[in-house]
KOLTORPA-52786 format. One record per residue (C-alpha): residue in three letters; z, x, y. Coordinates in steps of 0.2 Angstrom, whole numbers, plus 5000, padded with zeros to 4 digits. Layout:
AlaZXY/...
***
This chain:
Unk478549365028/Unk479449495036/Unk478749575051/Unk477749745052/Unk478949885059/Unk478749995072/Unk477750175067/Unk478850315069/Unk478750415082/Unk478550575075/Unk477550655073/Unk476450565086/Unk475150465081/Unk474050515095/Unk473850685086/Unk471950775087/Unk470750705078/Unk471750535071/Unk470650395077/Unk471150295089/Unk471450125077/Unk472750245070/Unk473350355086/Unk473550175095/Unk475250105091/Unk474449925094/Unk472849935086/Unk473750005069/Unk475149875068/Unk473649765068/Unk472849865053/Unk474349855045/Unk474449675046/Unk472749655039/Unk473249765026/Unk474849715024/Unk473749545019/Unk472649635006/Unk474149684998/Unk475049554996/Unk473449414990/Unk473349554976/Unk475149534970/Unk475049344969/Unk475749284953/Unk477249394953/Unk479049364954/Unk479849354970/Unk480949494972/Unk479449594964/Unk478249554980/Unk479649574991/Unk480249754984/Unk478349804987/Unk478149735003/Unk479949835009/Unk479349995003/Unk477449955011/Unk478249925025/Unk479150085028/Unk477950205020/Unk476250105026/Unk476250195045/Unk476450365036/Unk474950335025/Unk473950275037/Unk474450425047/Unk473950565034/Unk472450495028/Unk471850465046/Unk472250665048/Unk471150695033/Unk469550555034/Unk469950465049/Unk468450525057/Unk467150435046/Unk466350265053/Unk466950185032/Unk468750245035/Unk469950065036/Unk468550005019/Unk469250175013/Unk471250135019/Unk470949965012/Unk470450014996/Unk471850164994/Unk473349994997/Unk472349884985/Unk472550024971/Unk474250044975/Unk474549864974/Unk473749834959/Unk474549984949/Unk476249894954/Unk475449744946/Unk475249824930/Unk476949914931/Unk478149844916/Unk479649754919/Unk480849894912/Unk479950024924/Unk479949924939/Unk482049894935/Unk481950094933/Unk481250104949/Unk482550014957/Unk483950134949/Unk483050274956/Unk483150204974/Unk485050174970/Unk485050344968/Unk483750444975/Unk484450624970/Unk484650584951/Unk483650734950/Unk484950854958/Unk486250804946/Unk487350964938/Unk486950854922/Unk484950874922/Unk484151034909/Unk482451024906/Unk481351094889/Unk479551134891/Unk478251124876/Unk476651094867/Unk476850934860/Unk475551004845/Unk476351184844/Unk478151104842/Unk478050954831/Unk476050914828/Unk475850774837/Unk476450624849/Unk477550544834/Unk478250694829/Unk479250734845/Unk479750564847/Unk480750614830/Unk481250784836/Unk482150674850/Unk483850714841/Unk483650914842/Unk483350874863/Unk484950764862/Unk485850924851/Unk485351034866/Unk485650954881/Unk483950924889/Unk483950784900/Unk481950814905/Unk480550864893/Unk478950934899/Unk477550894887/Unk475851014890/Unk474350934895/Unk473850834884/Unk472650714884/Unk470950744881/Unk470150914884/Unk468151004877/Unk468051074865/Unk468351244862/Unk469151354876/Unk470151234888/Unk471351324899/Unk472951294889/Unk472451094891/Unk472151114910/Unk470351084908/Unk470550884908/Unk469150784900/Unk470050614902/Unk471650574911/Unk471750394901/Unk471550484882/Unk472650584871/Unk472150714863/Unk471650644845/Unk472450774836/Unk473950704848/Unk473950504844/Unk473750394856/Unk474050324874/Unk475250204864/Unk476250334855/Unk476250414873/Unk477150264879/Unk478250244863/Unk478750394866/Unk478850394885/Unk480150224880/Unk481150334867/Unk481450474878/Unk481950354893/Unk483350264880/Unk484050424877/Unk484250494896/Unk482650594892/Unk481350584909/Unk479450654903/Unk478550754911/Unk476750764912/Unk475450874919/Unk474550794934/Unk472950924934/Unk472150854952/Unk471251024957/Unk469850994944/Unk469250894931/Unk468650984915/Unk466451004915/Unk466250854903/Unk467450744912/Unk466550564914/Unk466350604933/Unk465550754928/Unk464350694918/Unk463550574928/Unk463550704943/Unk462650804928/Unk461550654926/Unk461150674947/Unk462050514949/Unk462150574970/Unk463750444970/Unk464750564956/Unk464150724964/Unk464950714977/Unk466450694969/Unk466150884966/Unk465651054976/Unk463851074972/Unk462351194979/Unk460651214978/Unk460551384982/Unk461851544983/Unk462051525004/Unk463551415007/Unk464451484991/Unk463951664997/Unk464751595015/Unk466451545007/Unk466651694995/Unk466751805009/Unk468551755011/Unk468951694994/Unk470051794983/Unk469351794961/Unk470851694950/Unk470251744933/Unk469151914936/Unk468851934917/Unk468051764914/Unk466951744929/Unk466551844947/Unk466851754963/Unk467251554962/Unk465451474959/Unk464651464942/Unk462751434941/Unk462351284929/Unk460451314926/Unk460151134918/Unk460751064935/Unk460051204945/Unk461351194956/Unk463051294959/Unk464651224956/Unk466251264963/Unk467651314946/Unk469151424956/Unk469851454938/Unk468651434923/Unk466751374921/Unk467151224913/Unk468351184926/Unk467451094941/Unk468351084959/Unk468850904964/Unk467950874983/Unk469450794994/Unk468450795010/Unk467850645001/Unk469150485003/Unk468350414986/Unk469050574977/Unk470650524986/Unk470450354980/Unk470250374963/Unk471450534959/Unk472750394966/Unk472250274952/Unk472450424938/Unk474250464947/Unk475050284946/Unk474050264927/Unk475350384922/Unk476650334932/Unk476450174923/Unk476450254905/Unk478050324907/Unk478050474917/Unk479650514928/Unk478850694936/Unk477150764935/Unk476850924939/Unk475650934951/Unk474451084945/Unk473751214956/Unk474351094974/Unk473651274983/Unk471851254981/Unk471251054983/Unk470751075000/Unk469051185006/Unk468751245022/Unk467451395028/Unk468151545033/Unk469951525026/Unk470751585009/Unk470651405004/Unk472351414997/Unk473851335005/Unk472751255019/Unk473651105030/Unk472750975023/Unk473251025002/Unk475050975011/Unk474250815018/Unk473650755003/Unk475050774995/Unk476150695006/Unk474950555006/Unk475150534987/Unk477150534989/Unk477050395003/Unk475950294990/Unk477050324977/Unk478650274983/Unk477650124989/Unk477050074970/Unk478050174958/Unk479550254966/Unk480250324950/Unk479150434949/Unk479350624957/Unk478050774960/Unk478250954955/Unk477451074963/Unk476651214954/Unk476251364970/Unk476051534962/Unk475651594979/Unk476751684992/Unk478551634993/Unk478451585012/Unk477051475004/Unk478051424991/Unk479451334999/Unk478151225011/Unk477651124996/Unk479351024998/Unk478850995014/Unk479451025032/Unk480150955047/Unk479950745045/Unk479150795030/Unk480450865020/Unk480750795004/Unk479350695003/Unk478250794999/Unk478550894982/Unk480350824978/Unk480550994968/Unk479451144961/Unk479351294951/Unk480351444958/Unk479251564952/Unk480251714964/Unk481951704954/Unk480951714940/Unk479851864942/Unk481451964952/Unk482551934934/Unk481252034925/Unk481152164939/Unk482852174939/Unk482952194920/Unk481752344921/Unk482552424933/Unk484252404929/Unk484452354948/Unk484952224960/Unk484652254976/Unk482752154979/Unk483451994969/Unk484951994979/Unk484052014996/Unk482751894991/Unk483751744987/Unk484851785001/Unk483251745012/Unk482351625000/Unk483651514990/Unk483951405002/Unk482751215004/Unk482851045011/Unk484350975005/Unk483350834995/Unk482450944984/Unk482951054970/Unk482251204963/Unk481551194942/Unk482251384939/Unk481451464923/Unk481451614914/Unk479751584906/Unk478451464907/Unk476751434898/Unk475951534910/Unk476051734912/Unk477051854924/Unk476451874941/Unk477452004951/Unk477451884966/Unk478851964978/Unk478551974995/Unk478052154999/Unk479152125016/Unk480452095005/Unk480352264994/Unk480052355010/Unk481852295018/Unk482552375001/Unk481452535002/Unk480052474990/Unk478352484990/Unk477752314983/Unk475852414977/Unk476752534966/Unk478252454960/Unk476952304953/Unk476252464944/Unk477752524938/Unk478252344931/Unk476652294921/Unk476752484913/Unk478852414910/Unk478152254903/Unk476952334892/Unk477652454885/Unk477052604894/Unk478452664903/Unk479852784897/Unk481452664895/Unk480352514890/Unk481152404880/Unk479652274881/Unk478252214871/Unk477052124881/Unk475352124885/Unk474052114901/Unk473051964907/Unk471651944918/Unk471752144922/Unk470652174940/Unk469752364942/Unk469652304959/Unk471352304966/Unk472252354949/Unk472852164949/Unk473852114934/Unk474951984924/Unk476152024910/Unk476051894893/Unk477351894880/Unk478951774875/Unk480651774880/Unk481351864867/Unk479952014866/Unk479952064884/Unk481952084883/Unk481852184869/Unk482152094854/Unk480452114845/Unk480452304848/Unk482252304842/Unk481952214827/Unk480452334823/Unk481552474825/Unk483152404814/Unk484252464828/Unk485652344827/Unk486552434846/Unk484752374853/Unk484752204846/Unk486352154854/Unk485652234871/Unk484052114869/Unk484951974865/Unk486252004879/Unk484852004892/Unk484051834883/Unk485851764888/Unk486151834905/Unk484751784915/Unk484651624906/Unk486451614913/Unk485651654930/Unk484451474928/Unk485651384922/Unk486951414936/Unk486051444952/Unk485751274958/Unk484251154954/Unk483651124937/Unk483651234922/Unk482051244913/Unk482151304895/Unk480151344884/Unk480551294868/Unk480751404856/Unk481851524869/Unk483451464863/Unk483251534846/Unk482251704851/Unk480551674844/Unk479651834847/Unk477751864851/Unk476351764840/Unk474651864836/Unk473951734826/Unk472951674841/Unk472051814841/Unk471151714824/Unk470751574833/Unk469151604843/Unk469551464857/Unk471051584860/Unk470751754855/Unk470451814874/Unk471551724883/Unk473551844880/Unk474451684886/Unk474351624869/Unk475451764862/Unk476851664869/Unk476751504865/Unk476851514848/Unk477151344835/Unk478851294833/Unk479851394820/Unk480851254810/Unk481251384797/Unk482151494812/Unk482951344821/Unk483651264803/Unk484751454807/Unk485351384825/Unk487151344818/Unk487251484808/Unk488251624822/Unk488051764809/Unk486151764812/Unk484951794828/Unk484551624830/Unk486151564828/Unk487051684843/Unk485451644855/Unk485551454851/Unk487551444851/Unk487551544869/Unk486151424879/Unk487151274870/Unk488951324876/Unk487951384894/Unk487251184894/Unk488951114891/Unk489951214903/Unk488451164917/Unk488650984913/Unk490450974917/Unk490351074932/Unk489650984950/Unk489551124958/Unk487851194947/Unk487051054954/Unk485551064966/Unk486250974981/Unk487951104981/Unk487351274990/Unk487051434985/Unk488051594993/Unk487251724986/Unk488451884988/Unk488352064993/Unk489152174979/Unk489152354984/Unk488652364968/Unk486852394964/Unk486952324946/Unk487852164950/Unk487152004957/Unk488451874960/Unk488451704970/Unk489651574975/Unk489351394969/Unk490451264977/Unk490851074976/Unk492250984982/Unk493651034976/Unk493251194965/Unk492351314968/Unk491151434954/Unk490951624955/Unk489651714946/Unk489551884943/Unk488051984932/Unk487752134926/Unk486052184924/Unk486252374916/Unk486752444899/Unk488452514906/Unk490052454910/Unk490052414928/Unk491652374939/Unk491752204952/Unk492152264968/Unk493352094969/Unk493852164989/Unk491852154994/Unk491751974991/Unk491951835001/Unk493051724988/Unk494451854979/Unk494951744965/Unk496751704963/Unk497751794948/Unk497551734935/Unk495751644935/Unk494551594921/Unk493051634917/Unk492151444912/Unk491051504895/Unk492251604886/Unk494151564891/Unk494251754896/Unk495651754910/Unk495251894924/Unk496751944935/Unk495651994951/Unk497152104957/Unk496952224942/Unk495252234943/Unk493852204929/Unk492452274922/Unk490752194914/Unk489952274899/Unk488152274896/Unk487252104902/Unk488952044904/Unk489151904916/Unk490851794922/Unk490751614929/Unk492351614937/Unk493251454941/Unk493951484958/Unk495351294966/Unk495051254984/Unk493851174995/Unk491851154994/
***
C-alpha cells in the first residue's frame, strides 16, 4: 500500500472556517488513512492494477476533496460520516465502471487534452426531434460520420412531467429515459456505438433542480423532513421576502420573484426558473452526496462530457444575487476532484449565461484552473456574431475577444453560433462603452434587428421572456431565419438569398476557426428555417424557443449533395470548413488566438498559429466589397499565399478585396 502524500500547500489548509481535522496537515493525513481504508475494503474483489489505478488517483485528488468539502460543511459535528460517505460513493461507482470505460479512462489520462484537439467538432440535438428515439440516432451515426462530428450532444432526456418541462431541463429521474426515447440500455448501446466510432456523448447534467415530481420531491411532498431538506422550503413569505430583495426574476412571464407557493404543502418553495422546477439545497452535504451518485451513474452509462446546467445558481446565500457565489465554484471543483478520482474520462461543461468576467471563472482559477469546468459555452462570441451581423460592424467583437479570448491553457472554449436556448445580448456594458456604445440602447436596437422591427432587418425572429420592468429580452429563432434566409425565401429575392446564406457561412467559419470546439445545432448545416408548428402543441405553445428547434427535415438533408439547391451549398460549405479544420493544428484549442486590429470597421481577423505554420483569418461582415489593409497587420502574408477553403491565391503585395460575407483562411509558413 503506498503511503498517503503530503497535502499541497496551496492553498492553505489552515484557511477560515476548514476545521481543524482538515486545516491540521497531521490530523488530515490521518483522515486520509482512514479513508483511504474505506475505500479500498469497498474495491475488494477487483483486479489489481484496477485498485491500484484508484488508489493513485485517491491519493492525489483525496486532500483536495477534503479541502473543498471542509470549505463548504466542514463546520457540522457529522462532517468525516459525510466525507466518509462522498469516498465510499466514489469507490463504489468505480466498482461498477466496465472494463472498456475503465481502459477509456486510462487513454484519457495518456492524454489529458484530447478535448483541445484541431480534430474535435461537436453536433447538438433532440434525440426525438432528429430521429425519434434512442435507436434511431444510433442509426443516424453515419450522417455524424459524413459530417465530421467527433462530439454529439444529445438533450435532456431522460424522464421529465408531463406536460410543460423546460425543454427537458425539468428532470423527473436521472436513472430513466424518456419512454418515448427507449431505454437506459439503448442509452448505453448507443453511448458504445458512438464511442467505436470516435463519437464522445454528451449529456445534460441538470444539478440546479430536480423536476417537482422527482422521487425526492415527492416524499418532501409527503413531509418526509429527511427529503425536504433536500429542497428550499417555507412556511411563511419571511425569508423568501428576505432573499428576493436581492434576487434578480429568470422567467418574468411564467412566475414573479423565485418562490412558488404550493398550497397542498402549505409551504414556499424555492424554483429560480419554472414552478415545477424545485432548487437543490447544497448547504446540505447529503444533497452533495447524492448528486455525486447521479454524476458517476452517467458517467458510467457512457457519458464523456456533461453539461453542467445553470452552475451559477447551486449555491444560496442572504443578501447576495445568489448567482456566481464562491461556493457554486467549490462545489464544482469538488465534483471534478471526485471525478477524476472514480471516472476520469469524464469532463464538465459549464453552462454560465451570466457576465463574461463570470463566465471565464467557471474554468477555474489560480490552483484551480482546469479543474474546475475543463471547457464551457462561449456565449460572448456568440452574441457579438449576431451584433456584428446587424450592424454591419466590427469594432465591439474585435475589442471583446481581444480582452476575453484568452483562458487557462487546459481548457477549451465550445464556440456556437446557436444553441437550444435563445439570444441573450450578454456583452459587457464596459466593453460597448470602450467602443462608444451604450449597452442599454444598443440591446434595444438589437431585439428590434432580431425581430424584425428595425429598418435594414433582414431577421425573422421572435421575443422570449419580455420584462416591462427593465425592458429585458431575449431573441428566438434558427440559424438560417435570423440571417436572412426565411425572409429571403418569402421574398423570392435570389441577391438576398445568397447574402443569407453567406452570412450562415461566415460566422460559422468564425466557430469553426477560432480555437476551442465547434458546436454545430443540427439542422444548421442545411438552413432549416423557423418552425410554428409548436405553437399547436399546448405544452409548447408559450415558450418561442421551440420555433427553433424544429424536427429534423430528412426530406431537406436527402438535398445536402445536391450544390444546385440551398441545402446542398450550406451543407457543402460547413463540410469543406470541417475538413480544412481537421487538417490544420493550429484551430486547435491549445494554439492561441491573436485577434487583430484592422483599421477596418467591417473586418475581423485573427491569427492562428502552430509550429511550423501559421493561419490568418480575415472576415467581412458587410454587404460591400471591403479592402484588407495587409500593412496594418502584424503577419503580411508572403506573395503568393493561399487561402485553405477554396485554393484562391492572394498576392498580399497587390492588395485584395472581400465581397459580401467573404472571409479568407490564409495559410501563412514560419514559426508558431
Amino acid at each position: 500500500m503506498s503511503s498517503v502524500p503530503e497535502p499541497k500547500a496551496s492553498p492553505p489548509y489552515a484557511e477560515e472556517g476548514v476545521p481543524p481535522i482538515i486545516a491540521d496537515p497531521r490530523s488530515l493525513r490521518s483522515l486520509l488513512r482512514a479513508l483511504r481504508r474505506t475505500v479500498r475494503e469497498r474495491l475488494e474483489g477487483l483486479d489489481g492494477e484496477e485498485i491500484a489505478a484508484f488508489l493513485r488517483r485517491f491519493d492525489r485528488y483525496a486532500p483536495d476533496v477534503c479541502w473543498l468539502a471542509g470549505t463548504l460543511y466542514g463546520e457540522r459535528d457529522d462532517f468525516t460520516r459525510h466525507l466518509e460517505a462522498i469516498f465510499t460513493t466514489a469507490a463504489e461507482a468505480y466498482r461498477a465502471r466496465s472494463p472498456e470505460l475503465k481502459a477509456l479512462d486510462a487513454r484519457r489520462e495518456a492524454d489529458p487534452g484530447w478535448y483541445q484537439h484541431h480534430t474535435m467538432v461537436g453536433g447538438v440535438c433532440y434525440a426525438d426531434l432528429f430521429a425519434g428515439t434512442l435507436k434511431g440516432v444510433q442509426e443516424r451515426i453515419p450522417y455524424f460520420k459524413e459530417l465530421g462530428l467527433t462530439y454529439l450532444h444529445l438533450m435532456p432526456l431522460f424522464r421529465t412531467p408531463e406536460g410543460p418541462n423546460d425543454g427537458g431541463y425539468a428532470v423527473s429521474s436521472y436513472r430513466e429515459v424518456n419512454p418515448r426515447l427507449g431505454t437506459m440500455d439503448d442509452l448505453r448501446n448507443l453511448s458504445a456505438a458512438l464511442r467505436a466510432e470516435g463519437i464522445s456523448l454528451v449529456l445534460d447534467f441538470v444539478f440546479n433542480h430536480t423536476a417537482s415530481d422527482h422521487e425526492w420531491a415527492l416524499r418532501a411532498r409527503a413531509g418526509d423532513p429527511h427529503y425536504q431538506q433536500y429542497y428550499y422550503m417555507f412556511d411563511d413569505r419571511s425569508i423568501p421576502d428576505a432573499y428576493e430583495k436581492t434576487l434578480r426574476e429568470i422567467f418574468p412571464e411564467e412566475h414573479q420573484g423565485a418562490f412558488t407557493f404550493f398550497e397542498e404543502i402549505g409551504k414556499w418553495v424555492w424554483t429560480t426558473f419554472h414552478t415545477y422546477q424545485w432548487d437543490l439545497n447544497y448547504s446540505n452535504p447529503a444533497v452533495f452526496r447524492q448528486m455525486l451518485e447521479e454524476m458517476l451513474f452517467l458517467a458510467n452509462v457512457g457519458a464523456e462530457v456533461l453539461r453542467l446546467d445553470a452552475v451559477a445558481f447551486v449555491w444560496k446565500q442572504m443578501g447576495t444575487p445568489c448567482e456566481n457565489l464562491p461556493q457554486a465554484h467549490t462545489i464544482i471543483r469538488a465534483f471534478n476532484a471526485l471525478v477524476r478520482i472514480a471516472a476520469p474520462a469524464l469532463i464538465f461543461k459549464s453552462e454560465a449565461i451570466v457576465h463574461p468576467d463570470d463566465v471565464v471563472r467557471y474554468f477555474g482559477v489560480g490552483r484551480w484552473a482546469g479543474r474546475e469546468c475543463e471547457i464551457s459555452y462561449n456565449p460572448l462570441l456568440m452574441v457579438e456574431l449576431w451584433e456584428a451581423l446587424a450592424t454591419r460592424h466590427t469594432h465591439l467583437l474585435t475589442y471583446s475577444m481581444q480582452h476575453r479570448f484568452e483562458i487557462p491553457p487546459a481548457c477549451a472554449w465550445v464556440n456556437y453560433v446557436r444553441s437550444h436556448d435563445d439570444i441573450g445580448w450578454g456583452f459587457a456594458d464596459e466593453d460597448a462603452e470602450e467602443v462608444g456604445i451604450h449597452g442599454f440602447h444598443h440591446r434595444q436596437f438589437l431585439n428590434r434587428f432580431y425581430t424584425g422591427q428595425e429598418e435594414g432587418s433582414f431577421a425573422v425572429g421572435y421575443p422570449f421572456q419580455f420584462n416591462p420592468k427593465n425592458l429585458d429580452m431575449r431573441i428566438s429563432g434558427t440559424t438560417a431565419s435570423l440571417a436572412g434566409l426565411e425572409k429571403a425565401l418569402a421574398e423570392d429575392n435570389p441577391q438576398a438569398i445568397e447574402l443569407a446564406i453567406r452570412r450562415i457561412v461566415l460566422i460559422y467559419s468564425v466557430v469553426m476557426s477560432i480555437g476551442g470546439i465547434p458546436l454545430i445545432y443540427l439542422g444548421d448545416e442545411i438552413g432549416q428555417l423557423n418552425d410554428y408548428g409548436y405553437r399547436d402543441d399546448p405544452g409548447k405553445a408559450s415558450d418561442s424557443r421551440w420555433v427553433h428547434r424544429p424536427p429534423m427535415d430528412w426530406e431537406r438533408a436527402a438535398r445536402r449533395h445536391d450544390p444546385a439547391t440551398i441545402p446542398g451549398r450550406i451543407f457543402r460549405s460547413l463540410s469543406r470548413l470541417i475538413e480544412v479544420r481537421k487538417q490544420q493544428p493550429a484551430f486547435g484549442a491549445a494554439t492561441r488566438t491573436e485577434i487583430l486590429s484592422t483599421g477596418n470597421p467591417h473586418l475581423f481577423a485573427y491569427l492562428k498559429a502552430a509550429d511550423p505554420s501559421r493561419v490568418l483569418i480575415v472576415c467581412n461582415f458587410s454587404e460591400e466589397d471591403q479592402d484588407i489593409p495587409f500593412d496594418r497587420l502584424p503577419a503580411f502574408p508572403p506573395d503568393p499565399c493561399h487561402d485553405l477553403v477554396t485554393g484562391r491565391t492572394v498576392e498580399a503585395s497587390k492588395g485584395a478585396t472581400l465581397g459580401p460575407y467573404e472571409f479568407l483562411w490564409l495559410s501563412l509558413p514560419g514559426e508558431a
